[in-house]
N, C-alpha and C positions, 0 to 999 in steps of 0.2 A: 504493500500500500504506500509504501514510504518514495515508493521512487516513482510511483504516479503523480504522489501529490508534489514532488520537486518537478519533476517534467511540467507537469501542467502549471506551475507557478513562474517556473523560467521558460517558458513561453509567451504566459500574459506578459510577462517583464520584456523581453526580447521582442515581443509583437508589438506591444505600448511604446518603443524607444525606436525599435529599428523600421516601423511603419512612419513614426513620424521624421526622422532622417531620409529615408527613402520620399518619401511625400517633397520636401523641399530642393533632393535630388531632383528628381521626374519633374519638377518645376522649374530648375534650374535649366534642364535637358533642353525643353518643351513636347515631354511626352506629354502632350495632352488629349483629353477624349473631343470625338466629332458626334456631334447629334445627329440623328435621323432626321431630316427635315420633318416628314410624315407622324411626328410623335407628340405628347402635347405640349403645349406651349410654355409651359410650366418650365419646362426641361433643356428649353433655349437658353436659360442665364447660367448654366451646367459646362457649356463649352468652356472651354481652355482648363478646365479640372484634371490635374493630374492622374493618369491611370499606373494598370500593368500592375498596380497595388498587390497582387497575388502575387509577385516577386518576396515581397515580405511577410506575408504568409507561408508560403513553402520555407524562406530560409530560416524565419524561426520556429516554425514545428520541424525540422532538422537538427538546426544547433541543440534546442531543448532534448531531443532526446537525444543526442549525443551525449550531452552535461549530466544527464539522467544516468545514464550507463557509464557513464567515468567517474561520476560520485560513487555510486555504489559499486564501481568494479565489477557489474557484470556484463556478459557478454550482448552483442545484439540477439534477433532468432531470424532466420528467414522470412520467417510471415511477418513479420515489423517490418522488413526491410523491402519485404514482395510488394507492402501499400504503398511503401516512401518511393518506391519505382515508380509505380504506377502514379501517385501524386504527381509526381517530379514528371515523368514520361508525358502525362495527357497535358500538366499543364504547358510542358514546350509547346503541344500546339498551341494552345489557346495563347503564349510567346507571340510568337508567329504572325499569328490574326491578329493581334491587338499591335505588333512592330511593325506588321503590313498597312493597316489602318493611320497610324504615324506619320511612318513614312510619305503615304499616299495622299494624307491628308482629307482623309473620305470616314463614314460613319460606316463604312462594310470592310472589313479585311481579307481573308482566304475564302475562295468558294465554297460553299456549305459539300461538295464531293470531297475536297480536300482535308477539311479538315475530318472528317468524317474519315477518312482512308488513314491518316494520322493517326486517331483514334484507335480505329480500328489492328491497328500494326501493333501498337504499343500493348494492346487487350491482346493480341493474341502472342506475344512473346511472356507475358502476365500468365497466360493461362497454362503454355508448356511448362512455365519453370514452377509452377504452383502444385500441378502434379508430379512432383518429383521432391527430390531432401525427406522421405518419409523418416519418420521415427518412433520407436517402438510400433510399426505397421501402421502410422498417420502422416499421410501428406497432408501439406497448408490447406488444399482445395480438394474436394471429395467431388467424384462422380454422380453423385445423388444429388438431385433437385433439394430444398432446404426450403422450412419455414420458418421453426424457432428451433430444428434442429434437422438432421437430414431425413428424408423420407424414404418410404419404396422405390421411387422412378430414380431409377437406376439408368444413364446414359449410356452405362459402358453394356447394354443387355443384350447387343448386337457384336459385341468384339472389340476388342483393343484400338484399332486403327478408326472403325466409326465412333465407337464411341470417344475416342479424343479428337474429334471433326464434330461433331453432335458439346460435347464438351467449351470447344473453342469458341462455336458458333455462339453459344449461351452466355458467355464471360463476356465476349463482344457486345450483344445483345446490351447485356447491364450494364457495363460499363458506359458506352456511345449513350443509352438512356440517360443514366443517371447523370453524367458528364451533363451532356445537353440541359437534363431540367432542371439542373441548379445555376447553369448560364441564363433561361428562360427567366427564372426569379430573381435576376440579377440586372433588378430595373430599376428600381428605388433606392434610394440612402439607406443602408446597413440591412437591409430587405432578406437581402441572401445569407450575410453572414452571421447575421442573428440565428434564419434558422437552421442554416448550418450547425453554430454552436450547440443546439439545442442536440440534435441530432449523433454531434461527435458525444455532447454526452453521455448520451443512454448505451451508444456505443463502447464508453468505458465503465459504465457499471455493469453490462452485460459480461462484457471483457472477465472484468473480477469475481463477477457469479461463476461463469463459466470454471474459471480457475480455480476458484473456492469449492466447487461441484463437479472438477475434472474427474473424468474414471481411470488417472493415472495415479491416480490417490485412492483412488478406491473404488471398485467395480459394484456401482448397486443401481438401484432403478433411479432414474432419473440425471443419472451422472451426462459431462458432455464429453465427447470425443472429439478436441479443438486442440490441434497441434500447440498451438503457443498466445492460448487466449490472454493472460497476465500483458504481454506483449504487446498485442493487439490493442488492451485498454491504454496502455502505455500510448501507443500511437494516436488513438484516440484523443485519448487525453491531452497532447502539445500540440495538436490540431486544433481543438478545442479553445485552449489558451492561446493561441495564437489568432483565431478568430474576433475570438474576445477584445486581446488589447486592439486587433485592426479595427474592431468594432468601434472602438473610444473614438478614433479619428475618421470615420466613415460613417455615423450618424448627422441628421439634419442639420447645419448642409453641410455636406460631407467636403472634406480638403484632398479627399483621394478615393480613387476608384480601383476594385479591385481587377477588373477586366476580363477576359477570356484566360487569363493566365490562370486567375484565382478562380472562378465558377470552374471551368473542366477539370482544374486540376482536384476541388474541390468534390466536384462530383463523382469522379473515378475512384480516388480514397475511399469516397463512403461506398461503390458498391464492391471495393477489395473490402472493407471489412465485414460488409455483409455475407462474402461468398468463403472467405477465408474463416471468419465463425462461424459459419452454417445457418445463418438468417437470413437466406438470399431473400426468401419473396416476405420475410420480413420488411423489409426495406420498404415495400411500397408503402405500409401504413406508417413507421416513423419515417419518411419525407413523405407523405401525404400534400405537403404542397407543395412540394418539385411534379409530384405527379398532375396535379391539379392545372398546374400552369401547363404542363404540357400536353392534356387532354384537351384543355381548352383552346390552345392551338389550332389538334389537330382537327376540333369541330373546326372553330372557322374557317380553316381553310376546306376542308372536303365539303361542307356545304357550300360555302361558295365556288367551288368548284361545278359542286353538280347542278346548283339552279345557275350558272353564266351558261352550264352548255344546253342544258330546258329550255332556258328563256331568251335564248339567242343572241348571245353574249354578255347579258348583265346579270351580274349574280348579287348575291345576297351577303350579309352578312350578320351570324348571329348576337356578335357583340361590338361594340361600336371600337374598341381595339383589340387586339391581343399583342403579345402576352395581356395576360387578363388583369393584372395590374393596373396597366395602361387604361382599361375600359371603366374602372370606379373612378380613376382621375378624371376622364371623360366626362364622367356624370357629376362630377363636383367636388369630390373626393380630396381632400388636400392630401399630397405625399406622405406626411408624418402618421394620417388616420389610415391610410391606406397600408404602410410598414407596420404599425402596430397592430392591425388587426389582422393580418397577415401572419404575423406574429406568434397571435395566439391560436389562430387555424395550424401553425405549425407545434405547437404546444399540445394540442389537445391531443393532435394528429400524435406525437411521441408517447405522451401520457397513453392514451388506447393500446400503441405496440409494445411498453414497455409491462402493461397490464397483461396481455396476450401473452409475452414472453415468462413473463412469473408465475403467470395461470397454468399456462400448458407444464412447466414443471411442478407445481402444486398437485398437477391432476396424476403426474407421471409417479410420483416421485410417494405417493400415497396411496 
């Protein structure tokens, strides 16, 4: 416990000092973000605000659990170190799109195929090393589909060779998800990384259930079989803290933005800790509003698709923007009401999965 709560303490420290150092870099630079013309109006006095903020995110949920593991002299694990790839991996794209965007001086950076293929590379070099380093007969990433722990649907029921194609395909799948819909939420002043934080939380009290209820301690009903969950909260947890301090300087109005670098990179970490403690389709109810944003999306755009081609060329739309954010500002919504309540949709949304995950061992374990 002692080296969660140092991790997660030099983090908020290192994110609270090295966010705000970075912030008057990226200003100095003129990384600054471009508006979407098409957005609302509101969101035009935003230009010149320094971005790429997710730079200091990643480096100090890094440093922290560095500091973590050299106080206490222990080693890293693989599965710590499989999220901090994949962190680090997806957010070079999101790099990329937001130094493209700089550079170009436009509010659009890499084509939505590109970054997506980026993604996608990064997931799937994540997903061969994850089934592999087994110990005591546990690899990081398990072949079974996972809710609050792994199921029957077994991937591999077909053979070694499709099921790690069937495997890949999956890890892809949640990764480019989750990546994407915490970029989607990532419209508002501290919007995303509030409920980011919320979300790395439960991930590290999960972590320490896990660990506290490992079946490497002891083989009884309800125990979990999670290579290096202790680890995992660990990671959680400087993630968390790091969120946090970037939070202090990315609330109303914000001095820095975290950018594609921070949303993907952000997103891919939560679904490595979902797949690697075996909560894969947990995930969807604690980020319940990453999901939310991103359904709401995919309505508007497929209904307008499908009445522009009925009605011979003009189509409809079901909400006056999306990201769905965007459409309560639309209706009057000041930004602050709009991140706060938001806020608590991402709260509730945790509280439910973190209920579900305690319940289903309560039921198991009795």
């Amino acid at each position: 416990m002692g080296l969660i709560l140092l991790g997660a303490l030099a983090a908020v420290i290192i994110g609270l000092v090295g966010t705000r150092y970075y912030a008057g870099l990226a200003k100095r630079r003129g990384w600054a973000q471009f508006i979407r013309v098409d957005g609302p109006e509101s969101h035009q006095s935003k230009r010149g605000t320094p971005q790429m903020g997710g730079i200091a995110i990643i480096g100090a949920t890094l440093a922290a659990y560095a500091i973590a593991h050299l106080a206490t002299w222990s080693a890293p694990t693989i599965s710590g170190l499989l999220v901090l790839f994949l962190m680090v991996g997806v957010g070079f794209i999101g790099f990329l799109d937001d130094w493209t965007k700089i550079r170009r001086e436009r509010s659009l950076g890499l084509r939505s195929g590109q970054k997506l293929l980026g993604q996608a590379l990064v997931a799937v070099v994540f997903a061969l090393l994850a089934t592999r380093f087994a110990r005591d007969g546990t690899t990081p990433a398990s072949f079974r589909i996972s809710v609050v722990r792994d199921t029957a649907i077994d991937l591999a029921f077909a053979g070694a060779i499709l099921g790690t194609i069937l495997l890949v395909a999956w890890v892809v799948l949640m990764i480019t998800a989750a990546s994407n819909g915490v970029n989607l939420a990532d419209g508002l002043d501290g919007q995303a990384a509030g409920a980011c934080a919320m979300a790395l939380v439960a991930y590290t009290m999960i972590g320490i259930w896990q660990s506290l209820q490992s079946c490497r301690a002891a083989v009884v009903a309800g125990c979990y079989e999670v290579r290096d969950p202790l680890d995992l909260a660990l990671v959680a947890a400087c993630m968390a803290g790091a969120c946090i301090g970037f939070l202090w300087w990315n609330t109303p109005p914000a001095i820095l933005f975290m950018g594609d670098t921070g949303s993907l990179g952000l997103g891919g970490a939560l679904a490595g800790l979902a797949i690697l403690s075996r909560t894969e389709l947990l995930l969807i109810l604690l980020g319940g509003l990453f999901v939310f944003e991103v359904v709401t999306v995919i309505l508007q755009v497929g209904i307008f698709k499908l009445t522009k081609r009925a009605g011979g060329g003009v189509g409809r739309r079901l909400f006056l923007m999306t990201p769905i954010h965007h459409h309560f500002e639309k209706l009057g919504w000041n930004q602050v009401t709009v991140s706060i309540r938001f806020w608590i949709i991402a709260a509730v949304c945790v509280g439910a999965g973190m209920g579900l995950f305690y319940g289903e061992w309560v039921l198991v374990a009795t």
